[in-house]
C-alpha positions, 0 to 999 in steps of 0.5 A: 539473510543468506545465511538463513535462507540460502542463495536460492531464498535470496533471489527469491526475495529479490525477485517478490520485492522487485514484482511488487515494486514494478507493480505499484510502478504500473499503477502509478503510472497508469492512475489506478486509484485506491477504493474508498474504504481504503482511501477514507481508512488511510487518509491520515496517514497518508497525509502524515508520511507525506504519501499524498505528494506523490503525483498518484494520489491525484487520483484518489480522493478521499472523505478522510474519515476512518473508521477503523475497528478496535478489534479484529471482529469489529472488521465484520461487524 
């Protein structure tokens, strides 16, 4: 990766991947939960990678129904 974005874009890169470790850190710890349109969107796959076992994911519940769109304009609809 150096060789590519140099020293400086490394630390870089360290410095956003460790930002955003501590925040999700941060809002395990504290319970936020994740907002109904994500937690019924993503319900199954969070089940499937086992991310539900983590202790965080006590306090989000969950419908479980996705409905996800088939494209990129069914967001908007």
């Amino acid at each position: 990766m150096e060789s590519q974005l140099g020293q400086l874009g490394v630390i870089e890169a360290a410095a956003t991947v460790s930002a955003f470790e501590g925040l999700n850190r941060i809002a395990d710890a504290t319970g936020i939960q994740l907002d109904s349109g994500l937690a019924d969107e993503s319900a199954d796959f969070r089940s499937s990678l086992g991310l539900d076992a983590y202790s965080g994911a006590s306090s989000t519940s969950s419908q479980g129904t996705p409905s996800r769109a088939d494209g990129v304009l069914g967001i908007f609809s």
